[in-house]
N, C-alpha and C positions, 0 to 999 in steps of 0.2 A: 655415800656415808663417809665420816670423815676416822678412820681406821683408827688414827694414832690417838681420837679423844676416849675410846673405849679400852683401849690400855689392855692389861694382864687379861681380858674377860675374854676381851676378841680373843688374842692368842689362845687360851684354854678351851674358849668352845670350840674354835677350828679345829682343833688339835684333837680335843675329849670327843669328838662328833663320833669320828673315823674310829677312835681307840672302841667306843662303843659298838659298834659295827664289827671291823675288825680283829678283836682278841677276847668277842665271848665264846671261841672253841667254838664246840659241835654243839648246839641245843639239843637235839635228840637225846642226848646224853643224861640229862636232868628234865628232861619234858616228862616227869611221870607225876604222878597223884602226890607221890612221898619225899620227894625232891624238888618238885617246881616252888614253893613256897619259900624253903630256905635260900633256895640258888637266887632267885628273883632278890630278896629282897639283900641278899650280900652283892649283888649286881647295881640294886640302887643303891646303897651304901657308896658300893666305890665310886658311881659315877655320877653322886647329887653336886657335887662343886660344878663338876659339866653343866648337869640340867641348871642350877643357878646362875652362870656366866652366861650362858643360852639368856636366859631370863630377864637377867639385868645390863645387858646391851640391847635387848629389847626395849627395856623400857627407860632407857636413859636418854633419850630424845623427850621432847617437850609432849612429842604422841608418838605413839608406839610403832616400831619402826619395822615394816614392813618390807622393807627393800632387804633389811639385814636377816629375816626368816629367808628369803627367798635365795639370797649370795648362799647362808648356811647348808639349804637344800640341796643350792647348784652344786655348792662344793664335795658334796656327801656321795651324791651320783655320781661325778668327776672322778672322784676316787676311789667310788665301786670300780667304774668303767673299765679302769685305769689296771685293777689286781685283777678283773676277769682278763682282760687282756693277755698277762703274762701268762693265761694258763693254755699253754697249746692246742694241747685237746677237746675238742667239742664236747662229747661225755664229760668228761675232770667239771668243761669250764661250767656247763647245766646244770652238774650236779652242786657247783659251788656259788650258785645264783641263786637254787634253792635254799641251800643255807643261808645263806644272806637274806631273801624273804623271812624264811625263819625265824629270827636274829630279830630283825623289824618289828616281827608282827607278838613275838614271845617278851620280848625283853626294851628294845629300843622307845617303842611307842608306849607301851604299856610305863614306863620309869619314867616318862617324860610327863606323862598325865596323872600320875602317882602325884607327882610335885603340887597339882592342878593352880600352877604359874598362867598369867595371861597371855604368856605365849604358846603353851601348851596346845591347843587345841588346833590355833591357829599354823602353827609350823607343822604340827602331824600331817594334817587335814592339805598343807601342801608338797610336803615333802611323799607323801603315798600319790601325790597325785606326776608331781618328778618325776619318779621310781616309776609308777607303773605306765609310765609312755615311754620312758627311755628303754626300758629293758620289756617291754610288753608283756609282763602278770600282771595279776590281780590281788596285790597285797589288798590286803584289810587293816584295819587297827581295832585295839581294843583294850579298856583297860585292865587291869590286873585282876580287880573282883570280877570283872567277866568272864574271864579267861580262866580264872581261879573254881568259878563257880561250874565251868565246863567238866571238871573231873567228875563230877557227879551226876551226868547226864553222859552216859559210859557209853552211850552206842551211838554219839554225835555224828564222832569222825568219820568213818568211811558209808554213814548211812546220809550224812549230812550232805556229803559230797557226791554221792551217787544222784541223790534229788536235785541236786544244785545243780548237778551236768545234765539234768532232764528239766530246771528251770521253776523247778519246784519253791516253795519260799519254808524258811528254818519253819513254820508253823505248820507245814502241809498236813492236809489228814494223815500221808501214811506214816511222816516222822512222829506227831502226836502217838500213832496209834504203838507205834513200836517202844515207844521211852513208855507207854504205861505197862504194857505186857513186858517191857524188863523191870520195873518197879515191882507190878504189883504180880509178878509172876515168877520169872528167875532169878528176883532177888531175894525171892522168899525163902531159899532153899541153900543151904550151903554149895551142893551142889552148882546150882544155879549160878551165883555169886562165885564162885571161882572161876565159869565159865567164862561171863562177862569182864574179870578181873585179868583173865589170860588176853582176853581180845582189846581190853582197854591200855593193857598194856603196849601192845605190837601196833594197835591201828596209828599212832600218829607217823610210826615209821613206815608201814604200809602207802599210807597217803601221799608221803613224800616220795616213796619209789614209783606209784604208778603217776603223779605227777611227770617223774622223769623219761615214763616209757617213750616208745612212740605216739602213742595210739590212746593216750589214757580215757576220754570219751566212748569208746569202745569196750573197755577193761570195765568202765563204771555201769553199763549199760548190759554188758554179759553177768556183773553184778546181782544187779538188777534183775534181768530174766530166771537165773540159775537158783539165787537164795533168797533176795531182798521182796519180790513179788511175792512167788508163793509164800511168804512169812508170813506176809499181810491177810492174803487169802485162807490162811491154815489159824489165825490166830480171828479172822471174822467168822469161820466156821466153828472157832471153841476148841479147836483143836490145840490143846498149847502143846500140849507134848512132841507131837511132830512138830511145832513148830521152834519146839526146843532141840529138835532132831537136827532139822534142814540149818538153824543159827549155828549148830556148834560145828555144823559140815562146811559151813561158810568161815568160820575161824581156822577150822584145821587145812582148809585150801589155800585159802590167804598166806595164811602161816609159811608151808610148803614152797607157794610160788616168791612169794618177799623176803623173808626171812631165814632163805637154807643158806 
């Protein structure tokens, strides 16, 4: 591609890609119900000139230029690579890999398909697929009303993930069966609703720490055995109240082991 006909545009996406990536802080920090809307959308604010230069070097070829998504993706990775690098420590450098997924899958992809520009879909759709051979996760994408619409299905996160690590799919009977028993069950109840509010809060930080464990398939599977099954089994029995017992015993452990 010939650099110099793309002018001001080139330089700002290069430039805006990494800034994106690089200087949105900690997401954990505003990933909650009551802050991810306004953060998100002063995020797209500051960086729609980015996603527009992205857009219109795309499309400034006679057809749509495909070589220049793929240079942008390489260079994106490149320069992950490059700050994991300096970070000595294995632990530090994990733990700041995850945040960078984070980053991607909270903010970066979602602002980029917000635009819904024709390169959009097309540069996501490669740059997750860059990302997760170079650094071996399993980033996802997703847009903003997805991700937005997740606050309100509160028992996603670490039930979401338990089933995933057993291969389960987001529809499974037992995730169905658990989002109605907090619907139509503990959310009835102030009580209740506070419960799920405490757990909804801590679980995306939860996630991210046993992501970092050793062992997290393990972590998600003692899960599983300890609270997540008999839930199921106490809430097919009618039993909801125990099964509002064994839930709230599974937030105040979680709690404990992640978040002391």
């Amino acid at each position: 591609m010939d650099i110099v006909a793309y002018g001001e545009n080139y330089n700002r996406a290069m430039q805006g890609i990494e800034d994106m990536l690089f200087q949105a802080g900690n997401p954990l920090d505003s990933f909650k119900r009551h802050l991810y809307p306004e953060s998100f959308q002063a995020y797209l604010r500051k960086y729609i000139e980015v996603i527009d230069a992205i857009e219109q070097v795309y499309l400034k070829s006679e057809s749509p230029d495909e070589e220049w998504l793929e240079k942008l993706a390489d260079h994106l990775v490149e320069q992950a690579a490059n700050e994991l690098e300096r970070i000595p420590k294995k632990g530090k450098r994990n733990e700041q890999l995850v945040n960078f997924n984070m980053i991607l899958a909270v903010y970066v992809f979602p602002a980029i398909l917000e635009q819904k520009g024709q390169s959009a879909e097309p540069f996501t759709d490669l740059l997750v697929e860059k990302w997760n051979t170079a650094f071996k996760t399993s980033v996802g994408k997703a847009n903003y009303e997805k991700i937005e619409s997740g606050f309100h299905r509160k028992l996603c996160y670490i039930t979401t993930a338990v089933c995933e690590s057993q291969g389960k799919a987001d529809d499974c009977y037992e995730l169905e069966l658990l989002r109605d028993y907090r619907d139509q069950y503990l959310l009835s109840t102030p009580e209740g609703e506070a419960l799920v509010e405490e757990y909804y809060n801590i679980a995306p930080t939860i996630v991210s720490r046993i992501a970092r464990s050793k062992a997290p398939r393990q972590v998600y599977e003692e899960i599983w055995q300890n609270y997540l099954s008999p839930c199921v089994g106490l809430i097919e029995e009618g039993q909801r109240e125990a099964c509002r017992e064994r839930y709230m015993a599974m937030v105040y452990d979680l709690k404990g082991r992640y978040m002391a």
